[in-house]
Each structure stands twice: as C-alpha cells, then as structure tokens.
N, CA, C and O atoms as a DFTB+ gen file, in Angstrom:
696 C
 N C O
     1  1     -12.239     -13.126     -18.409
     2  2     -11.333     -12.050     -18.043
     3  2     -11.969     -11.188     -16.954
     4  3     -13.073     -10.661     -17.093
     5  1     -11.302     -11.089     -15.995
     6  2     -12.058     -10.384     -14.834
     7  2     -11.922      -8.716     -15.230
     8  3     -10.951      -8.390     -15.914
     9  1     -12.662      -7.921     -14.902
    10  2     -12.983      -6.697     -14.952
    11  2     -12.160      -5.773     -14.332
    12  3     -12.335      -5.894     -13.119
    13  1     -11.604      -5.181     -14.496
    14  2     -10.416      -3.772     -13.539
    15  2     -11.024      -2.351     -13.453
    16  3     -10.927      -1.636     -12.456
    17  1     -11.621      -2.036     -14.527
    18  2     -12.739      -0.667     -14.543
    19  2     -13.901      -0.710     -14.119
    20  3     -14.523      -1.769     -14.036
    21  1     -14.341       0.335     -13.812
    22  2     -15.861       0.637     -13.646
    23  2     -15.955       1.601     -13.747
    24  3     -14.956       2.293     -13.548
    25  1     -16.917       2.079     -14.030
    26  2     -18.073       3.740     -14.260
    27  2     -18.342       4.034     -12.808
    28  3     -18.308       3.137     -11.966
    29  1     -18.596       5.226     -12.527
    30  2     -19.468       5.617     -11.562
    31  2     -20.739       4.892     -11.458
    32  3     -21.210       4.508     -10.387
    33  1     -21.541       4.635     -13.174
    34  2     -23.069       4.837     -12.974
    35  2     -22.889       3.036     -12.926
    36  3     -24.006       2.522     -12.860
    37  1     -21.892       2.123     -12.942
    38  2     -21.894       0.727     -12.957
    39  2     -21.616       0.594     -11.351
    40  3     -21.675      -0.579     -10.983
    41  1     -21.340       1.484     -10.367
    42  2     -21.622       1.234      -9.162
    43  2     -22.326       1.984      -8.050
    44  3     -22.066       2.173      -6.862
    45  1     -23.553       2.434      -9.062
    46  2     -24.225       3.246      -7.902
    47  2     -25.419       2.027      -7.364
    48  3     -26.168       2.170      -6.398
    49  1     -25.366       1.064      -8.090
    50  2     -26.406      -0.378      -7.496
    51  2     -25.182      -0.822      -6.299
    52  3     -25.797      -1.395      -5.400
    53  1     -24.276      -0.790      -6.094
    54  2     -23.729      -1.363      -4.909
    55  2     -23.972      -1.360      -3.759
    56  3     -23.779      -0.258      -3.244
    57  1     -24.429      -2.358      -2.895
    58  2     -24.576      -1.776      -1.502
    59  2     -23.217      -0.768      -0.486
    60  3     -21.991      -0.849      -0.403
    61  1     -23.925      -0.170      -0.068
    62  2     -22.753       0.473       0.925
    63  2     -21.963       1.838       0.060
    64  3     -21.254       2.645       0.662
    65  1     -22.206       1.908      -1.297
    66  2     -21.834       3.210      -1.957
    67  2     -23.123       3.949      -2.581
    68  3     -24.135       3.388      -3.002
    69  1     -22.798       5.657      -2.540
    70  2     -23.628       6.242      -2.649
    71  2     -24.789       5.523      -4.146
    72  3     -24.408       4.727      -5.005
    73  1     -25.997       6.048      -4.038
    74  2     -26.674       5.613      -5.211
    75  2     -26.731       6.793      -6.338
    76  3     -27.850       6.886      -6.844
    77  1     -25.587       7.883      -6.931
    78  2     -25.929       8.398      -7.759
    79  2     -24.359       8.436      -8.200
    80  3     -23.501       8.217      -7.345
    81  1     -23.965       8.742      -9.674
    82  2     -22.537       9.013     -10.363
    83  2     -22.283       9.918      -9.698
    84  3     -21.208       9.532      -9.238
    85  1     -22.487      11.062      -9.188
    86  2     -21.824      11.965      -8.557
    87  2     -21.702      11.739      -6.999
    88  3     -20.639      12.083      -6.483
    89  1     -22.711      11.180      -6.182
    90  2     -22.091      10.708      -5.070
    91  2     -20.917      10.067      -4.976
    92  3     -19.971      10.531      -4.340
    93  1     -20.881       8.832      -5.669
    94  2     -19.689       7.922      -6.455
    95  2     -18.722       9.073      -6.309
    96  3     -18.134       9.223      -5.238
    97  1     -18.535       9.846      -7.264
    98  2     -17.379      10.461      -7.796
    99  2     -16.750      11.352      -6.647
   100  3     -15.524      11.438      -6.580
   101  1     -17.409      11.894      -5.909
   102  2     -17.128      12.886      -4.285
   103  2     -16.727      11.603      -3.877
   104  3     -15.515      11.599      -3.662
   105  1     -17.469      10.075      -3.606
   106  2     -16.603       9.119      -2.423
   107  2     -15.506       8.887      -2.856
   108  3     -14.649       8.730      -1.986
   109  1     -15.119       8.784      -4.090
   110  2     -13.538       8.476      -4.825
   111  2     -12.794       9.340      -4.610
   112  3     -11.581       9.132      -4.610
   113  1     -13.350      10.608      -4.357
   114  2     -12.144      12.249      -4.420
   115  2     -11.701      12.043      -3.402
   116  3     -10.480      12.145      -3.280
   117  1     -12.707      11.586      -2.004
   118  2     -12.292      11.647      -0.929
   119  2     -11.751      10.741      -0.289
   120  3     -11.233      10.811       0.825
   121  1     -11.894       9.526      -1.237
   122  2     -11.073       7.867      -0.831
   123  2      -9.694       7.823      -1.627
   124  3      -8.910       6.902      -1.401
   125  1      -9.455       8.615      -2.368
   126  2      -8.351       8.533      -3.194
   127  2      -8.509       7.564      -3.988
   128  3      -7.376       7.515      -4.467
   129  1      -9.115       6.705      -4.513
   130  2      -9.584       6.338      -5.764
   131  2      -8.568       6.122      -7.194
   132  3      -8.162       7.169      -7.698
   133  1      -8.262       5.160      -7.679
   134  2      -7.424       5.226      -8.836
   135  2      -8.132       5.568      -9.912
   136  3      -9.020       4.760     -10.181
   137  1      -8.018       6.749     -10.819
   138  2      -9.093       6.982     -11.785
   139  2      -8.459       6.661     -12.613
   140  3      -7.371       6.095     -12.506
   141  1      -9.379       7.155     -14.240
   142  2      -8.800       6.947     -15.362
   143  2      -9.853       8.042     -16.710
   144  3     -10.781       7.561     -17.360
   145  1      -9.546       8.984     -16.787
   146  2     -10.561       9.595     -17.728
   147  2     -11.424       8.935     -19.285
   148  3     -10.832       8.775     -20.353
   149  1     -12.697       8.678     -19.088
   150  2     -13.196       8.296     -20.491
   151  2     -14.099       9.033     -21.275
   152  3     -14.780       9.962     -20.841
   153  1     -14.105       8.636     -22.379
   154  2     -15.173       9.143     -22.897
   155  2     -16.438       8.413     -23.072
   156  3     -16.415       7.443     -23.830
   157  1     -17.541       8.730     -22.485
   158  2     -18.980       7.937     -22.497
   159  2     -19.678       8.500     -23.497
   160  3     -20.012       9.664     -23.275
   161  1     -20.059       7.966     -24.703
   162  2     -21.092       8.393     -25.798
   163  2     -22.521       8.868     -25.140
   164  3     -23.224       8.052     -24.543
   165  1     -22.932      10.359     -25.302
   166  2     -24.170      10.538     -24.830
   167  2     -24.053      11.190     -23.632
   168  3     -25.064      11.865     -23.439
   169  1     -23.025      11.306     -22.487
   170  2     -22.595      12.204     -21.933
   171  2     -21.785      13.310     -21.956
   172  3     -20.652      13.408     -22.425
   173  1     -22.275      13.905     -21.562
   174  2     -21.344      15.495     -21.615
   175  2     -20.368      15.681     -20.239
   176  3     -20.479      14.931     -19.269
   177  1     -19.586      16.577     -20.292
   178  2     -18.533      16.708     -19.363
   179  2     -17.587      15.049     -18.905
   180  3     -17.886      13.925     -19.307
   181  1     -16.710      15.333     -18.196
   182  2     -15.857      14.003     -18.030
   183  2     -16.634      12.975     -17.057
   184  3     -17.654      13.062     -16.373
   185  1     -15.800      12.082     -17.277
   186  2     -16.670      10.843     -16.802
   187  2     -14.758      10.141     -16.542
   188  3     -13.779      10.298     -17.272
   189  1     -14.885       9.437     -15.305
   190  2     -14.015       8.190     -15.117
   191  2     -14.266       7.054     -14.801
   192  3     -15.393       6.589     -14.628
   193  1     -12.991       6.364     -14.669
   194  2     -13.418       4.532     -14.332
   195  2     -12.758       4.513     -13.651
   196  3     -11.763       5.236     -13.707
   197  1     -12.970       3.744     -12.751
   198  2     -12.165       4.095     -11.214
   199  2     -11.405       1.975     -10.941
   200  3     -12.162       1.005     -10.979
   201  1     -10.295       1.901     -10.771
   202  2      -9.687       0.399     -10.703
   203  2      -9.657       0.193      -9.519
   204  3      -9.214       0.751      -8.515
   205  1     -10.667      -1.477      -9.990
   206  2     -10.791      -2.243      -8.437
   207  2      -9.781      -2.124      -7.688
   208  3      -9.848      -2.373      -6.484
   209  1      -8.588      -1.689      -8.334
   210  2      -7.941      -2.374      -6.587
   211  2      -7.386      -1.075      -5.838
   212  3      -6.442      -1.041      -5.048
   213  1      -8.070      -0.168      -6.204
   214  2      -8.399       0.805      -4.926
   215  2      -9.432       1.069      -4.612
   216  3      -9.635       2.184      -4.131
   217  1     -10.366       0.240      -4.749
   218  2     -12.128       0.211      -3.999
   219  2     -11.628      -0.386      -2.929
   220  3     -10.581      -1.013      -2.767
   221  1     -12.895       0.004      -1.897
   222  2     -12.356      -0.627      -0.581
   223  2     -12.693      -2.338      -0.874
   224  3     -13.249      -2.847      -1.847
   225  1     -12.061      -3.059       0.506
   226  2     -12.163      -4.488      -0.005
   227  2     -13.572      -5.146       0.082
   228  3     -13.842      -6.237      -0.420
   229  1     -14.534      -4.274       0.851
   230  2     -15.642      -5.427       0.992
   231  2     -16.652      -4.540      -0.602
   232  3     -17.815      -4.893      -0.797
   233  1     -16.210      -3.815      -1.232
   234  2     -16.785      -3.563      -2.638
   235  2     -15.882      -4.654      -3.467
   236  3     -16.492      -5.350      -4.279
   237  1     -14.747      -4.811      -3.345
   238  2     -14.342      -5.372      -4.562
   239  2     -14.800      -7.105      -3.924
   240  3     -14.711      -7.975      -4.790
   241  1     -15.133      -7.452      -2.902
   242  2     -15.946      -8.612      -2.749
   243  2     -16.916      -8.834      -3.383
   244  3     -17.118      -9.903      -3.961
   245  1     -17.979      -7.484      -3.381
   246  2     -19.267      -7.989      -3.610
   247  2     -18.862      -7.954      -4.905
   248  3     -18.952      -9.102      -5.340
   249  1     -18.368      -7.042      -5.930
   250  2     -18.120      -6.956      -7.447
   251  2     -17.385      -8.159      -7.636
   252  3     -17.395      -8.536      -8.808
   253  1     -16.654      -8.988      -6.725
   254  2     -16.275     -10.636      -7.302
   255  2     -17.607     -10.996      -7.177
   256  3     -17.266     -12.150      -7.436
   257  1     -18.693     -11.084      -7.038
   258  2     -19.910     -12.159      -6.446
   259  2     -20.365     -11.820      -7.350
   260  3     -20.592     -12.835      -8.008
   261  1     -20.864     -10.492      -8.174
   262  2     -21.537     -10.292      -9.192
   263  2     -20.933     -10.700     -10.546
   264  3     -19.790     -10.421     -10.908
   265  1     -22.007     -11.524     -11.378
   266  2     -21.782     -11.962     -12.870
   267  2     -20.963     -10.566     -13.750
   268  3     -21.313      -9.387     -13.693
   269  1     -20.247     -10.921     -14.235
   270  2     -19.031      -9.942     -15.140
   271  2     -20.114      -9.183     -15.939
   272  3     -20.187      -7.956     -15.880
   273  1     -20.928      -9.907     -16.665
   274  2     -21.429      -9.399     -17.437
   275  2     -22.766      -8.912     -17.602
   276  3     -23.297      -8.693     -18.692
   277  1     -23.369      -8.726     -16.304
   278  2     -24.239      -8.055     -15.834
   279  2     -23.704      -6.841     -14.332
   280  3     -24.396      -6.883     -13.315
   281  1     -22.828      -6.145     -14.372
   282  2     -22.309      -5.362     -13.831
   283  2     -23.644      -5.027     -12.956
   284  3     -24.130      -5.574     -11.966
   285  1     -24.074      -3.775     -13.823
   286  2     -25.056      -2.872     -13.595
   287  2     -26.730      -3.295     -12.965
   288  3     -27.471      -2.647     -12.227
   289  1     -26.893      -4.489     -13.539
   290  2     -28.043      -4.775     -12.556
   291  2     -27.911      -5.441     -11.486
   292  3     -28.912      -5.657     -10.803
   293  1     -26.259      -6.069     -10.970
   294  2     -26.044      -6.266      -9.503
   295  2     -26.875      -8.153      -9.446
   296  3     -27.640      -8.564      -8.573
   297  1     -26.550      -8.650     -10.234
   298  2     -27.751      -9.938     -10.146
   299  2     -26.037     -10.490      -9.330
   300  3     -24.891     -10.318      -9.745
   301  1     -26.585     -11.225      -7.970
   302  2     -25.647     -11.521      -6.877
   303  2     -25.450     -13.014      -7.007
   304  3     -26.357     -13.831      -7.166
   305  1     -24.318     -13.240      -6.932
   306  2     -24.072     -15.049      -6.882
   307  2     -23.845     -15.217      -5.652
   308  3     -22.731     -14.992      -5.177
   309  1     -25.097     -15.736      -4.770
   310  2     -25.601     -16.055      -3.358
   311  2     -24.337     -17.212      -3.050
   312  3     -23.610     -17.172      -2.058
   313  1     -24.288     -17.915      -3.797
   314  2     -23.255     -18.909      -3.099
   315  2     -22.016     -18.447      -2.252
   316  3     -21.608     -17.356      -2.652
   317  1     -21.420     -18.870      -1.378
   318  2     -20.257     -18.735      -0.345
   319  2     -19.367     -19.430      -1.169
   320  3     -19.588     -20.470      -1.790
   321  1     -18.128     -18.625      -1.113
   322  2     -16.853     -18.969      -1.770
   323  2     -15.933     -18.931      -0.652
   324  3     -15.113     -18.026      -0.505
   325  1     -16.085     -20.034       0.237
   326  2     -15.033     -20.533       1.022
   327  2     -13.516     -19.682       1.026
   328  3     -12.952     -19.023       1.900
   329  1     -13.268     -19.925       0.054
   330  2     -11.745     -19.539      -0.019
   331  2     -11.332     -18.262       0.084
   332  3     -10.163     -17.886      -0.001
   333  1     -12.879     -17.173       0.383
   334  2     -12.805     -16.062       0.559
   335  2     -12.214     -15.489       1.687
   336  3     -11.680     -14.380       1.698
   337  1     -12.372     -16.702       3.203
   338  2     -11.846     -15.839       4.144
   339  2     -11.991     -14.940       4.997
   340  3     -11.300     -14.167       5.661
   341  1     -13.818     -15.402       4.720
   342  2     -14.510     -14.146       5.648
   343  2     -13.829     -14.279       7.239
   344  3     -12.978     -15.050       7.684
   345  1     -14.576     -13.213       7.845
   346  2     -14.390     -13.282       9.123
   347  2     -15.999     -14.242      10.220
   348  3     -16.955     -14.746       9.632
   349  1     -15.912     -14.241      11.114
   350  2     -16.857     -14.625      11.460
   351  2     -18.271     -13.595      11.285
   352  3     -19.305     -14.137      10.896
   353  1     -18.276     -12.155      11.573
   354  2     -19.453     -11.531      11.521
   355  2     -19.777     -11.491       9.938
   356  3     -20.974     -11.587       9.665
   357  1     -18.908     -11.367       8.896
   358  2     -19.361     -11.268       7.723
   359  2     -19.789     -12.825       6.679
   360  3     -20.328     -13.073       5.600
   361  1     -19.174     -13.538       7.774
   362  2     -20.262     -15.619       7.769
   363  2     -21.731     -15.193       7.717
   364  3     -22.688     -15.225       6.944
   365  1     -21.295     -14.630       9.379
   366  2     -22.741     -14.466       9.896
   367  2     -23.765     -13.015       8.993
   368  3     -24.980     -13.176       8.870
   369  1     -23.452     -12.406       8.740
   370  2     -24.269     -11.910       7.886
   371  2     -24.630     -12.152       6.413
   372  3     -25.504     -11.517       5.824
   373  1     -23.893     -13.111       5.878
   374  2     -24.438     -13.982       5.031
   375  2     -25.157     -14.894       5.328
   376  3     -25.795     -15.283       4.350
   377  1     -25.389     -15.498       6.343
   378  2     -26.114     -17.083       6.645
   379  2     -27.409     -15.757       7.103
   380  3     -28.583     -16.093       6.950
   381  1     -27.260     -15.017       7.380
   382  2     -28.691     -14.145       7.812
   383  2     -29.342     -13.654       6.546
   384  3     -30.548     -13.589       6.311
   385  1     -28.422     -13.350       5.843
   386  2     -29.077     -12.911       4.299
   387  2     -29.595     -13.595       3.410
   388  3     -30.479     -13.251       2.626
   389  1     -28.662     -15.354       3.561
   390  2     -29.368     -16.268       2.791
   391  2     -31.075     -16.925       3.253
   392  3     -31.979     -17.405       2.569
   393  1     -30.904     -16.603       4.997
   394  2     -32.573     -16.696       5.137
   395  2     -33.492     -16.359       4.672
   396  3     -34.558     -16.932       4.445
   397  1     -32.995     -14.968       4.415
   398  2     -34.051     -14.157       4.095
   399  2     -34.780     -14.336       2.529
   400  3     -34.216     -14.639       1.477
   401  1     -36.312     -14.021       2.785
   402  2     -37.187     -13.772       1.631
   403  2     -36.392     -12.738       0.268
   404  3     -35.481     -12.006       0.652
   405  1     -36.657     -12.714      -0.863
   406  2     -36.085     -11.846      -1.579
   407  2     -36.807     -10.577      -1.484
   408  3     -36.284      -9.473      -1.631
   409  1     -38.167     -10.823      -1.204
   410  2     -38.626      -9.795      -0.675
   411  2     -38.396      -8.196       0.655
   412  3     -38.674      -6.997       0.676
   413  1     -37.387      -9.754       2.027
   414  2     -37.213      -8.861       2.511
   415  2     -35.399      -8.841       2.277
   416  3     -34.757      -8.462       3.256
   417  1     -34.930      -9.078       1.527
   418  2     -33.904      -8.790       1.295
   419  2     -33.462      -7.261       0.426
   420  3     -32.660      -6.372       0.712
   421  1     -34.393      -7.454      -0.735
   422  2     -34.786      -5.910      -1.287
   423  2     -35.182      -4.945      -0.461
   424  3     -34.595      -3.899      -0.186
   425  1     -36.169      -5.329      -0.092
   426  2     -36.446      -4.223       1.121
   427  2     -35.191      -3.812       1.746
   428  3     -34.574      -2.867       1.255
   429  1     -34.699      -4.490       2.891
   430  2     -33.468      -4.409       3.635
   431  2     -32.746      -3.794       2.931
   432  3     -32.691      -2.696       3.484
   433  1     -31.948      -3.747       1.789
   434  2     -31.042      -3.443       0.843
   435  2     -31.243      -1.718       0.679
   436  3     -30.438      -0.800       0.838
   437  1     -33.108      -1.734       0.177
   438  2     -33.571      -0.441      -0.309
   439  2     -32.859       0.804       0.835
   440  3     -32.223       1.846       0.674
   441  1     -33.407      -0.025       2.115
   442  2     -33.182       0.389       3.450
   443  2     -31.957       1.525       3.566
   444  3     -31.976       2.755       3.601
   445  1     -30.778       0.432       3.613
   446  2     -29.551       0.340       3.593
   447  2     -29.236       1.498       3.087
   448  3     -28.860       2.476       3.733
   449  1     -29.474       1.377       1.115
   450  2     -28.877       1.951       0.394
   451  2     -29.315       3.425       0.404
   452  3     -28.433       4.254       0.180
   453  1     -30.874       3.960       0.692
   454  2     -31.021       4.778       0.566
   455  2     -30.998       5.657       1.930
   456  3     -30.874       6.881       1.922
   457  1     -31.139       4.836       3.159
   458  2     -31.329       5.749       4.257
   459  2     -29.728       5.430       5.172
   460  3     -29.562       6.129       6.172
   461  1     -29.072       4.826       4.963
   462  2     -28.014       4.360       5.998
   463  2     -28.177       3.629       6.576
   464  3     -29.371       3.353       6.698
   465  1     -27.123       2.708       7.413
   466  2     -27.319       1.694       8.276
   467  2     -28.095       2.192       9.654
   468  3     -28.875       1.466      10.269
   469  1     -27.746       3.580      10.048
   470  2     -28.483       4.024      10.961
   471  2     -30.046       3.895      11.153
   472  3     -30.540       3.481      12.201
   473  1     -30.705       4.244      10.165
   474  2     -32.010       4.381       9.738
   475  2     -32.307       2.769       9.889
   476  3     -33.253       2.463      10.614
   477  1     -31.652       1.846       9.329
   478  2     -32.241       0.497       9.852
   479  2     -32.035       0.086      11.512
   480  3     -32.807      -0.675      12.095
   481  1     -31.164       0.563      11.986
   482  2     -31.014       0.053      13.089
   483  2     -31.765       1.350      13.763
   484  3     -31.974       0.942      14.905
   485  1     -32.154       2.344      13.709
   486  2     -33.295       2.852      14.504
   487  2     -34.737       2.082      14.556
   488  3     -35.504       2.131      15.517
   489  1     -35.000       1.235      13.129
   490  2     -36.215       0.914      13.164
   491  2     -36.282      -0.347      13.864
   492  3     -37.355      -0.951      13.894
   493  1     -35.294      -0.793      14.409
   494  2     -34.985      -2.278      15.168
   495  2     -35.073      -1.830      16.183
   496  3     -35.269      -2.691      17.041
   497  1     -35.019      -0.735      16.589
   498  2     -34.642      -0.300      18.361
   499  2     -36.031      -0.717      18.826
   500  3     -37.091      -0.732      18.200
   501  1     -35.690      -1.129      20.376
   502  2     -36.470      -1.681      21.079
   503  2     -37.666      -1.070      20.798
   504  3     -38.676      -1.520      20.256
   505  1     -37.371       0.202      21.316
   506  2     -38.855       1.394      21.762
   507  2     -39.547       1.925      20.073
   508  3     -40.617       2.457      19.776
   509  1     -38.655       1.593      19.447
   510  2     -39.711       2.007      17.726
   511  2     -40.390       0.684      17.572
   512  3     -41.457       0.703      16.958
   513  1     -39.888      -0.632      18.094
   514  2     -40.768      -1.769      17.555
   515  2     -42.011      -1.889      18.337
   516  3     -42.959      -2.524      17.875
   517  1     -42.082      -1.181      19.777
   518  2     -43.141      -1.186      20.887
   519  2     -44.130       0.179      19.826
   520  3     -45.349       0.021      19.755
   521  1     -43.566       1.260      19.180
   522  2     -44.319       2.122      18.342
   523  2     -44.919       1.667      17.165
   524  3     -45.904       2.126      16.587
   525  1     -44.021       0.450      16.795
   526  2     -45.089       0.272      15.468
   527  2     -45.778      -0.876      15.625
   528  3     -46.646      -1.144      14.793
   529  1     -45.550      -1.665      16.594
   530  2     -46.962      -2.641      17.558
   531  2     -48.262      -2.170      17.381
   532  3     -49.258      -2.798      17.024
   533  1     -48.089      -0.521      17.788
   534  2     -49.504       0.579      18.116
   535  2     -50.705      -0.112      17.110
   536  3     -50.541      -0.738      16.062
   537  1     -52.028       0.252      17.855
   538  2     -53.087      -0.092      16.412
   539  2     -52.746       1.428      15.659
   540  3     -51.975       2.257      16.143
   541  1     -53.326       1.558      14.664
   542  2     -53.224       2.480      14.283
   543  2     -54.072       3.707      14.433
   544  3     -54.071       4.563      13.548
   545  1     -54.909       3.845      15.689
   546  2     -55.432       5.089      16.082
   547  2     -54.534       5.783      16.759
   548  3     -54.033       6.864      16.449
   549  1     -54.236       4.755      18.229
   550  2     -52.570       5.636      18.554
   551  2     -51.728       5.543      17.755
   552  3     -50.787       5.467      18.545
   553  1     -51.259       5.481      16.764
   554  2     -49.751       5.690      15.816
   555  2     -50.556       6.983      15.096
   556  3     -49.787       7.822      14.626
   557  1     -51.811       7.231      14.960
   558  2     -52.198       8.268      14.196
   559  2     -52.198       9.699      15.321
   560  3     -52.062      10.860      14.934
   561  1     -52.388       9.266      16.788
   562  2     -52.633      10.083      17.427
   563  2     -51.540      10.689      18.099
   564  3     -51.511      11.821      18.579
   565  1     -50.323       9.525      18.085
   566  2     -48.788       9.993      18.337
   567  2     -48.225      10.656      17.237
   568  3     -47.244      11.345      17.514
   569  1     -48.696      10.627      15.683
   570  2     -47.858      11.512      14.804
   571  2     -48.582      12.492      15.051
   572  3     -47.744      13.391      15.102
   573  1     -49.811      13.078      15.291
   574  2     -50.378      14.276      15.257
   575  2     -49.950      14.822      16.662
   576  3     -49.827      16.045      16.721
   577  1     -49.651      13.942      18.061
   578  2     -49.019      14.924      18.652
   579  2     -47.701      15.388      18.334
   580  3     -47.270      16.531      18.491
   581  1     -46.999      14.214      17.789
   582  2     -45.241      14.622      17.274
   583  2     -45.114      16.328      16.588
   584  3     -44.269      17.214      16.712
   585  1     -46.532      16.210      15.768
   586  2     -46.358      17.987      14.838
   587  2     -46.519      18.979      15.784
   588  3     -45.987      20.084      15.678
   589  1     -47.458      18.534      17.007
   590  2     -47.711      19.943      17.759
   591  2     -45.947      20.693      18.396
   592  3     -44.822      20.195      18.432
   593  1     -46.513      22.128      18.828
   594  2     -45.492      22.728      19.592
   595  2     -45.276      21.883      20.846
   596  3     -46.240      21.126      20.960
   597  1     -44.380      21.709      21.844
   598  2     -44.511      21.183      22.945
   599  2     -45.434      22.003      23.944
   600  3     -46.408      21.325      24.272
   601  1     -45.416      23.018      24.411
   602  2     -46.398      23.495      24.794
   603  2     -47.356      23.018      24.850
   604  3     -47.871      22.560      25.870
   605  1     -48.000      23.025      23.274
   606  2     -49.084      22.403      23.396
   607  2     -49.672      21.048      24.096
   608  3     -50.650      20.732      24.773
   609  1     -48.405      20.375      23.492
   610  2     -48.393      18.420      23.557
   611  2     -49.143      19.056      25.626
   612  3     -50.045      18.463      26.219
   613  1     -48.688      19.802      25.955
   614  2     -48.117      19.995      27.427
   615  2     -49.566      19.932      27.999
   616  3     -49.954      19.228      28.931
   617  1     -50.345      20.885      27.189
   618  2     -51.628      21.577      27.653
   619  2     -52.061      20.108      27.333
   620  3     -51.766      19.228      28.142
   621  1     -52.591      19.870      26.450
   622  2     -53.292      19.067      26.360
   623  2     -53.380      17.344      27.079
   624  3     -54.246      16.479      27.217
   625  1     -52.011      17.509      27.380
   626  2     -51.914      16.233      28.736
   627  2     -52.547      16.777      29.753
   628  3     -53.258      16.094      30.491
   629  1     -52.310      18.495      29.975
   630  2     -52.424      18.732      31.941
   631  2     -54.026      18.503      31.981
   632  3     -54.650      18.141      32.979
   633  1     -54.582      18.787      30.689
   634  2     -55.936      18.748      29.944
   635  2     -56.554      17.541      30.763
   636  3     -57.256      17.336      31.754
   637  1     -55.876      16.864      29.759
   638  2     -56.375      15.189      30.014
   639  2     -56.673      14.731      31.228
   640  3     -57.466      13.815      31.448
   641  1     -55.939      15.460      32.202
   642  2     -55.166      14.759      33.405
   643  2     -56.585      15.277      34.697
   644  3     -56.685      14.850      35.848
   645  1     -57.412      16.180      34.073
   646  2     -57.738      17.226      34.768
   647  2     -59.000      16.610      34.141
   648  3     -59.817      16.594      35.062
   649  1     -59.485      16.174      33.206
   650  2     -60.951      15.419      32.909
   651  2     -61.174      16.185      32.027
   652  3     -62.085      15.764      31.314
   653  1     -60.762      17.174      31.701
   654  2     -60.823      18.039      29.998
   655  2     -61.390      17.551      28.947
   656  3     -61.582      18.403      28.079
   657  1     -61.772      16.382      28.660
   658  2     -61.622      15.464      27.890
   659  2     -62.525      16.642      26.188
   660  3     -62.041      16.483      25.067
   661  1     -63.041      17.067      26.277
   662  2     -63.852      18.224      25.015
   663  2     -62.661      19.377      24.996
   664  3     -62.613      20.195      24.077
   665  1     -62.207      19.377      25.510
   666  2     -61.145      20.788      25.416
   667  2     -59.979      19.801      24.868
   668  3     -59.269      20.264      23.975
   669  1     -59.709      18.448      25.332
   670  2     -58.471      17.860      24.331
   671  2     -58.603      17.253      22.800
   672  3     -57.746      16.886      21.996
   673  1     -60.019      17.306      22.742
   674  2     -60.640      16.337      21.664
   675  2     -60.368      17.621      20.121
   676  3     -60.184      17.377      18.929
   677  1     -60.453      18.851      20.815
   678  2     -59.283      20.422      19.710
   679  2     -58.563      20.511      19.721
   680  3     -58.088      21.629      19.920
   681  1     -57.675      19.270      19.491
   682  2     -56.273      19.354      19.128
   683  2     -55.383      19.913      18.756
   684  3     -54.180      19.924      19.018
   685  1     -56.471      20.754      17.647
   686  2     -55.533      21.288      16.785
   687  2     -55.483      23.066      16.860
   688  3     -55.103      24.051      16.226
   689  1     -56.089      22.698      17.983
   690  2     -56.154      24.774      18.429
   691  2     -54.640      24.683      18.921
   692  3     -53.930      23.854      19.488
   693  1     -54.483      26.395      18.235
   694  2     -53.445      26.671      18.346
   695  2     -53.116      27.364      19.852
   696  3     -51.973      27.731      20.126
C-alpha cells in the first residue's frame, strides 16, 4: 500500500527540503501544502501530515524511490525506473550520482542539504578550486589576510612592495 501521509520529522532527511519539522512546516504554509492535524505521542503542541500529492513533484519522486517502510532513514532505491519519464538533465544527474563513491555522495548531499545548492556551486567555481590547490601556508596566509581591515590588507602590500619585508612579517598590528 503506498503511503499518502507524512510527518514533518519523516521529511526533514529529504534532499532539497528544509532539515528541521519546523522548517518543513513554514515550507508547507508557504507552498500551500495539504495538511491534516495529528496527534504524535510524546509531542506537545500540534503536529500535521502533509499528502503527497501536494508535495512538489521531484519530492514525491524521491519518496517513490524510498522503501515504504523505512521512510525516515531515506535508504534510496538507486535503480532507474524508466517509466518515470525523466527529462534529460534529471537522466543526467542520476548517471552522475550513480558514479559516485557513497562517500562522496553523502558528502555532496550533506552539502546540499545543509548549505544550499549555492554553497556547492561556489566551491566548484573556477577561482575557489585555484584557492584550495594553495599549499597550506598560503591558504593560512590568505585567511589571516581575509580577517584584516582592508586598510590594513593595503599597508601591508604597499609594505611588501617597498622591501618592508620585518614591518609585514606584524601582521597583526593594528
């Protein structure tokens, strides 16, 4: 029997929705959401179950892929179900996902879920992958200039530039 309810706290493992019951519950207020009031043993104040078929469609995808009866820990049935109908980019981001290590798939996911898609695709950008190339004396010496005032960052280049080299090596004068 396929599933029509869910909890908030049975989809805060989802990719692409917030990770807490109350994030959940603000994205439903503001998606219009089909609720349904319950009572949860052990919680206080109301609680709802919100019906798949006003989740958006690429949630009620992934909740077809997941085993019925492991909701909550999200264990994913990797296989492609043809008859689904993807489009071509969402092929293609499965045949990219099935490459991947589970390792970096978690990772990726963690990524995702906790920082936004933005936050991954900043760390792909050209000029952050040339930053984290750095050995790590310059990556140590670019975050300690990142904290200074600019001013400073300022002095201590015109510093540099000028053979200063003992007057830049006090970085941390204010």
């Amino acid at each position: 029997m396929k599933r029509e309810w869910y909890l908030a706290k049975d989809l805060i493992h989802v990719p692409g929705l917030p990770s807490t019951p109350q994030g959940i519950n603000k994205r439903a207020k503001v998606e219009g959401w089909v609720k349904r009031p319950v009572s949860v043993p052990g919680v206080r104040g109301r609680s709802f179950e919100y019906h798949i078929d006003s989740l958006p469609q690429v949630i009620r995808n992934y909740l077809g892929s997941v085993k019925e009866s492991d909701v909550s820990k999200a264990t994913v049935n990797h296989k492609r179900d043809d008859s689904l109908d993807l489009d071509e980019n969402t092929q293609e981001w499965l045949r990219i996902y099935e490459l991947m290590t589970e390792e970096e798939r978690s990772s990726t996911l963690q990524v995702v879920r906790r920082k936004g898609i933005d936050t991954l695709l900043a760390i792909t950008d050209e000029e952050n992958q040339s930053l984290i190339g750095l050995p790590a004396l310059t990556k140590k010496t670019a975050l300690l200039l990142a904290k200074l005032p600019v001013d400073r960052v300022k002095e201590i280049f015109d510093l540099a530039e000028m053979g200063e080299h003992s007057a830049v090596l006090n970085i941390n004068k204010k």
